[in-house]
C-alpha atoms as one frame of an Amber mdcrd trajectory, in Angstrom:
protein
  23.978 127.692  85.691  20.048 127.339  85.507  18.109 124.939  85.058  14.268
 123.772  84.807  12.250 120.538  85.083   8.928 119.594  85.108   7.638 115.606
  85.722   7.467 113.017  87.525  10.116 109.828  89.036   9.958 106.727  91.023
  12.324 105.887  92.997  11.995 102.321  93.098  15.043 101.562  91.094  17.163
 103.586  93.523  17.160 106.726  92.567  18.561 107.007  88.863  18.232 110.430
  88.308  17.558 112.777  90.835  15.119 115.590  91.119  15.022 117.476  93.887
  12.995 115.831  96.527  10.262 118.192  98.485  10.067 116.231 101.144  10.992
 119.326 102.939   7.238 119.996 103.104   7.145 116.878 104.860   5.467 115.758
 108.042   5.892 117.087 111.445  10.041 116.107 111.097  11.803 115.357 114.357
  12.741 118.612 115.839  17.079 118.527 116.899  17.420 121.645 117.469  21.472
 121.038 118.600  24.024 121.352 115.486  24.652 118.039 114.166  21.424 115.891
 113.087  22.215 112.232 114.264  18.883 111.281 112.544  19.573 107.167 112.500
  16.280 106.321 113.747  13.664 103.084 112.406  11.140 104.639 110.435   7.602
 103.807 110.886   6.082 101.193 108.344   3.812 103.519 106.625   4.675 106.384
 103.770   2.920 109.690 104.093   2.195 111.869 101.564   2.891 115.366 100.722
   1.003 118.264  98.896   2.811 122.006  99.059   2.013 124.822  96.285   5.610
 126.131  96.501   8.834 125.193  98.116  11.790 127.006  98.011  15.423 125.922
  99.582  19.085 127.209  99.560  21.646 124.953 100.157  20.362 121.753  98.511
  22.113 118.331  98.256  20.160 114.594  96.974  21.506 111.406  97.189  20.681
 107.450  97.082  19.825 105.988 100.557  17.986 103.663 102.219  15.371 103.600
 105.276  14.878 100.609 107.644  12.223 100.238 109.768   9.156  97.290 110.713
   5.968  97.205 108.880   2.386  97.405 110.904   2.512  93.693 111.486   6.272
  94.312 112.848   8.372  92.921 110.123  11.717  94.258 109.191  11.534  96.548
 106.053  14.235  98.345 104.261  12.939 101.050 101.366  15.023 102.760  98.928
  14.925 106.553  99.063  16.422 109.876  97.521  17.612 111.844 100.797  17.551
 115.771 100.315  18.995 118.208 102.313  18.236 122.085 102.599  20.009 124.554
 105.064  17.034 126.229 104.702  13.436 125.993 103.270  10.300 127.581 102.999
   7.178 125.852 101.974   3.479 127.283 101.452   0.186 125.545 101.773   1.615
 122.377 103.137  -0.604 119.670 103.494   0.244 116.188 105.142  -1.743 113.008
 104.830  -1.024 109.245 106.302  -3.899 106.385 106.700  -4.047 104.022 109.066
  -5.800 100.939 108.026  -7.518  98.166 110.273  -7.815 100.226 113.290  -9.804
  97.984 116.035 -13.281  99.092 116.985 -12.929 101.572 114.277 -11.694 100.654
 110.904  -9.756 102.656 108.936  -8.265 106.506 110.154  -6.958 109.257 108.240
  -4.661 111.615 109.478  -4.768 115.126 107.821  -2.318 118.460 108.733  -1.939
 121.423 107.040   0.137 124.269 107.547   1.567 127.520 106.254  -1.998 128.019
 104.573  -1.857 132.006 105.677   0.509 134.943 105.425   2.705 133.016 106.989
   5.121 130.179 105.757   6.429 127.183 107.125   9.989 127.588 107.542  12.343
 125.172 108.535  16.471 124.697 109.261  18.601 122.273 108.260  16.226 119.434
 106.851  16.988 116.421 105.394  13.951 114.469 103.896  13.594 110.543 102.853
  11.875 110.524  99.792  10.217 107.309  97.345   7.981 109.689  94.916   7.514
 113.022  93.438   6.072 115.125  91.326   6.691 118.499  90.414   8.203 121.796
  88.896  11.621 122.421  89.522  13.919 125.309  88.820  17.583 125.309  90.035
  20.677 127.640  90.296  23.926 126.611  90.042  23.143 123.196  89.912  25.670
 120.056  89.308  24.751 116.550  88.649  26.400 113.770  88.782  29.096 114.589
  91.651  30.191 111.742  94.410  27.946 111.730  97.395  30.918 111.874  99.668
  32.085 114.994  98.084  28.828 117.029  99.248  29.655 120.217 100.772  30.146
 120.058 104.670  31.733 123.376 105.804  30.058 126.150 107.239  26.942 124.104
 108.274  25.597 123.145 104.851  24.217 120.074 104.438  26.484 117.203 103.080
  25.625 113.219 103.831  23.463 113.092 106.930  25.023 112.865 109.847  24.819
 109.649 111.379  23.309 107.755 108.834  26.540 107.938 106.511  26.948 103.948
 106.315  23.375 103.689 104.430  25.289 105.851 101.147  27.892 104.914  99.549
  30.515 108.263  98.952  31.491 107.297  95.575  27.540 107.380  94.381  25.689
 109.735  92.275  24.278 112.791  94.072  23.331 116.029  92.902  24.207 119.926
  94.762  22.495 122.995  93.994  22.894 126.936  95.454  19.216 127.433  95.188
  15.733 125.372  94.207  11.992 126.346  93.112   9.809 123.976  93.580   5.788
 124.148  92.726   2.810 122.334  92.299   4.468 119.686  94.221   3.264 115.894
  95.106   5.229 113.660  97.087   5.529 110.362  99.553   7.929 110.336 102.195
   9.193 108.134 104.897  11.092 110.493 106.957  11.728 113.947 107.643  14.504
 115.406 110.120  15.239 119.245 110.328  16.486 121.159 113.258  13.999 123.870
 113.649  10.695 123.462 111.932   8.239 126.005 112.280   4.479 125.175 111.310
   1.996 128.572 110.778  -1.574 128.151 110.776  -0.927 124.129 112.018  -4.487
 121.856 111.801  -4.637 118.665 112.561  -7.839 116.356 112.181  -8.684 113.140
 112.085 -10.989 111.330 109.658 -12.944 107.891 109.593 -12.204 106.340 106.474
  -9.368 107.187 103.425  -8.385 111.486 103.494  -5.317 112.375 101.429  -4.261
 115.377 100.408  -4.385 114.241  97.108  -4.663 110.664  94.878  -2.513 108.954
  92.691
């Protein structure tokens, strides 16, 4: 089965329908190389966003979650997100922006990285990615919707409900499974990113006075 999308969703009603989530271009990730990801770990309060001109993945997997965390001022937060998985994943011309407001002595800081901008891709291994927003084009194989989360696949090392963070989803909710996914022109925020390898071509990172995304609402 094939299938194509193009457009854009919020996920601030949980997560309704799910397109796959390219967070996999996301951020540096934290890097557990060993097996099995225990990735339950309080994000940061700050979303980052994401700019990539292609992703591809095998082994994909989305479902409803949450993220907890503390904002800047060090309140408790919780966010909804769509989590997506990927055994593997390739991503070219990654970009990476998060801004830091109210800085002291300085103001407000931009951080900016790119990667995978040459011959070489970014590749990374079993990544899981906590998404809020994206936009993009999206063409699947062998793709079903609509199956329990707690029936993801979990043998032979593809990705199935995070490890460690299976009491934030429910098993009986709506998730989504695909072979393969094509992903370009793609847009996203993020809270999170876990993967056990990542690999990062090419990496630059700079820092800016003043607001430097990788691209603007």
């Amino acid at each position: 089965m094939k299938s194509q999308v193009r457009g854009g969703t919020r996920w601030k009603r949980f997560a309704v329908v799910m397109v796959p989530s390219v967070a996999a271009t996301a951020a540096i990730g934290v890097g557990l190389a060993q097996g099995a990801l225990a990735a339950s770990f309080s994000i940061s309060g700050q979303e980052f966003k994401v700019e990539a001109s292609e992703l591809t993945g095998t082994q994909f997997v989305q479902y409803g979650s949450y993220a907890e965390g503390k904002t800047l001022k060090g309140e408790k937060f919780a966010a909804p997100v769509a989590v997506s998985g990927f055994k593997t994943a390739t991503i070219t011309n990654m970009c990476q922006s998060v801004v830091t407001p109210h800085v002291p002595l300085i103001g407000t800081v931009s951080l900016e990285l790119t990667a995978g901008t040459g011959k070489e891709k970014v590749r990374a291994t079993d990544i899981y990615l906590d998404v809020s927003d994206l936009k993009a084009n999206a063409y699947f194989e062998k793709i079903d919707i609509g199956v329990a989360a707690g029936s993801l696949p979990k043998e032979k090392g593809d990705p199935g409900i995070q490890p460690g963070t299976e009491g934030k989803a429910s098993p009986f909710g709506f998730a989504q499974r695909a072979d393969s996914v094509k992903l370009t022109d793609v847009r996203q925020r993020a809270w999170a990113t876990t993967a056990g390898t990542f690999k990062l071509p090419d990496l630059s990172l700079k820092l800016h006075r003043g607001t430097k995304e990788c691209f603007q609402d």
